[in-house]
C-alpha positions in Angstrom: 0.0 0.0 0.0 2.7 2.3 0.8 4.5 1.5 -2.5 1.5 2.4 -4.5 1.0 6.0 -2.7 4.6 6.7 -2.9 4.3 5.9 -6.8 0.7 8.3 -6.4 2.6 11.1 -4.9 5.8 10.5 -7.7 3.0 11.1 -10.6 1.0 14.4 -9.2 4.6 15.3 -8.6 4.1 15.9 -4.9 7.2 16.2 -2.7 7.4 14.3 0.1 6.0 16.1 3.3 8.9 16.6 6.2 6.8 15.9 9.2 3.3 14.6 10.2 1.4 16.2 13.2 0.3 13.6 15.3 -3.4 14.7 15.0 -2.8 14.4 11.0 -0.4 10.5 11.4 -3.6 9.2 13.1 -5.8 10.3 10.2 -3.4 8.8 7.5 -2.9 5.6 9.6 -6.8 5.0 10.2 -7.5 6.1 6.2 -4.9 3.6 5.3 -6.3 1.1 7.2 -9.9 1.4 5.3 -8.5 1.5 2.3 -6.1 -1.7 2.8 -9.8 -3.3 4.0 -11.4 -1.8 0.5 -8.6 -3.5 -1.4 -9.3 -6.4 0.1 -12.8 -6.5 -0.3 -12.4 -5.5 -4.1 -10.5 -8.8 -4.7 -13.4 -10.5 -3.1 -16.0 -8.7 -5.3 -13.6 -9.5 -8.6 -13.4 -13.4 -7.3 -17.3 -13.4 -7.2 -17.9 -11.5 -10.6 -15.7 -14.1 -12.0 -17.5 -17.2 -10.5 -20.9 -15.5 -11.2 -20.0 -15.1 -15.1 -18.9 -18.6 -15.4 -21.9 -19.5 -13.6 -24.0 -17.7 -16.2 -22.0 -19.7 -19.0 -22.5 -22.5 -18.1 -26.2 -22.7 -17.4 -26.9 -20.8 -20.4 -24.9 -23.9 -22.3 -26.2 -26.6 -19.6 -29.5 -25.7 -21.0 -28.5 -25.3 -24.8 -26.7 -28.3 -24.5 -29.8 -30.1 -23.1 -32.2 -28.8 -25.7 -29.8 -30.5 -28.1 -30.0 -33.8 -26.7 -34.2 -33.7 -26.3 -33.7 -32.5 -30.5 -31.4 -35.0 -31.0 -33.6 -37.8 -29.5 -36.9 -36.8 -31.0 -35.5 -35.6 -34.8 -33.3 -39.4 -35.0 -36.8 -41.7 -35.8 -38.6 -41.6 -32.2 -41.3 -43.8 -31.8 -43.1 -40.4 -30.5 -46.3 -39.5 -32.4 -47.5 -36.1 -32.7 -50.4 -36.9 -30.3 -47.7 -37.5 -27.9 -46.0 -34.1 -28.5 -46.3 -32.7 -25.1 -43.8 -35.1 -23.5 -40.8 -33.6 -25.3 -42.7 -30.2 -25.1 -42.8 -30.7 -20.8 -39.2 -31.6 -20.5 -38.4 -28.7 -22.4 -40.2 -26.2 -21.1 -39.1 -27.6 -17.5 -35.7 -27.3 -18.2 -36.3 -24.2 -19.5 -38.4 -22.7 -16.1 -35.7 -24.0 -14.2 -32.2 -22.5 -16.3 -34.9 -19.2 -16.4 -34.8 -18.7 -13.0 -31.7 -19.6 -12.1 -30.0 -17.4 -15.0 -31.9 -14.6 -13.4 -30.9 -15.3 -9.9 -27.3 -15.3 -11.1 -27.8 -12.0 -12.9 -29.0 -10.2 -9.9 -26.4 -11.3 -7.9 -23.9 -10.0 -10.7 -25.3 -6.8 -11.0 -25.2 -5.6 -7.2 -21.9 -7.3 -6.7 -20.5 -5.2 -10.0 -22.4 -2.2 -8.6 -20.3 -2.7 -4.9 -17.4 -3.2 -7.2 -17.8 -0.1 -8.6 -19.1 2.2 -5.5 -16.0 0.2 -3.6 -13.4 1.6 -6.4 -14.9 5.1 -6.0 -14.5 5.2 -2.7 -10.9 3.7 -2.7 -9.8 6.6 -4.6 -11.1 9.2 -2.7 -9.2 7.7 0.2 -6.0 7.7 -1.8 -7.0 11.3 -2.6 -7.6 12.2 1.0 -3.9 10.6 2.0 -2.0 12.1 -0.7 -3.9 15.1 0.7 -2.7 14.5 4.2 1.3 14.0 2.6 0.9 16.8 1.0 0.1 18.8 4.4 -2.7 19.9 3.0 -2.6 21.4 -0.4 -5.2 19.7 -2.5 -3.8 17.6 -4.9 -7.0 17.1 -7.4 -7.8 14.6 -9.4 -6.7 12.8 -12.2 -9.4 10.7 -13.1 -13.1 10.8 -11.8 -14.2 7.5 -10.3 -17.5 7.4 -9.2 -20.1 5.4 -9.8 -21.8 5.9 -12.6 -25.5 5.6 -13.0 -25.4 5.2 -17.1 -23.0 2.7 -17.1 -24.6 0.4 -14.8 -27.9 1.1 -17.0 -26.7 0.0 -20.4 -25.4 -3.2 -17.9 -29.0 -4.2 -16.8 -30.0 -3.2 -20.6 -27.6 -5.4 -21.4 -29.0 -8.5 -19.6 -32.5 -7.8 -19.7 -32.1 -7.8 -23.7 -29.6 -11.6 -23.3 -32.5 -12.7 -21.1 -35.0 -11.9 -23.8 -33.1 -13.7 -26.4 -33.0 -17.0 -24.1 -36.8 -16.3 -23.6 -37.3 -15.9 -27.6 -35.0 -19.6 -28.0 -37.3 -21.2 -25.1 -40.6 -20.5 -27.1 -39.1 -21.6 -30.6 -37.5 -24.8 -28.9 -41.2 -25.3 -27.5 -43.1 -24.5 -30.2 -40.7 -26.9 -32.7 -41.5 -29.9 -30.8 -44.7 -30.0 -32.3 -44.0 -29.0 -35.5 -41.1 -31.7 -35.7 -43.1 -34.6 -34.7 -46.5 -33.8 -36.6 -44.3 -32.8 -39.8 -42.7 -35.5 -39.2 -45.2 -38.1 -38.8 -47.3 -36.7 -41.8 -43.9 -37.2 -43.7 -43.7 -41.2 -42.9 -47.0 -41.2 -43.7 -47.2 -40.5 -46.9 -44.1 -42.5 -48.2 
């Protein structure tokens, strides 16, 4: 931690401050402390963004996957009629309820952990800004980015997934709707060879 604000303090090309007063080494030690705990719980939120997106992966191909093998099964002369149409229809849509919900849990869970991600960042900085501030003895030393949270971005993010969930929602109702189709079309097919 030290390293990076001595590296801070080398790029807004502030000189090192002679003495602390003890009123101001207290304030520095305590900010330093919260932002060592903000560090630490940004690598936690980065850990569980990552495990939440491969989460999303793989139910989103769990249930692609699974949709293949129900195809597969039925396309590959079944003994399935078209008056028995709803059993591949039932397993589908199940399987479909089921990935559904637990792709939207998953979401949700990424979206406030990216938004704590992203509120924890801003808030890191500003406690950089307020030590360098401290070092400096108290001549503000600005900003060189802006890092706080941004409303838009985190917008176009649930945008984002609300438009990927409507896509899985728009494949669930083809798959469901084709099982009919394949079978009757099918059968009628047989039929009049």
């Amino acid at each position: 931690m030290e390293i990076e604000l001595a590296r801070d303090r080398e790029r807004e090309g502030i000189p090192e401050l002679q003495v602390l007063t003890q009123q101001s080494q207290k304030k520095l030690e305590v900010l330093t402390q919260q932002s060592e705990k903000l560090s630490i719980l940004k690598e936690k939120h980065e850990e569980r963004i990552q495990k939440l997106e491969e989460k999303a992966t793989n139910l989103t191909n769990f249930y692609a996957v699974f949709q293949g093998v129900i195809l597969t099964a039925v396309s590959q002369g079944s003994s399935l009629k078209c008056k028995h149409w709803f059993i591949p229809f039932f397993l589908s849509l199940l399987a479909s309820i089921i990935n559904f919900i637990a792709l939207v849990h998953t979401i949700i869970k990424y979206l406030r952990t990216r938004e704590q991600l992203e509120r924890n960042i801003s808030n890191q900085e500003e406690l950089r800004r307020q030590i360098l501030l401290l070092r400096n003895g108290g001549t503000d030393v600005g900003r060189n980015q802006e890092l706080t949270f941004d409303r838009i971005k985190a917008l176009r993010r649930q945008v984002y997934f609300i438009c990927t969930l409507g896509f899985f929602v728009i494949f669930g109702i083809l798959v469901l709707t084709g099982w009919r189709i394949i079978l009757c079309n099918h059968n009628k097919e047989i039929e009049s060879c």
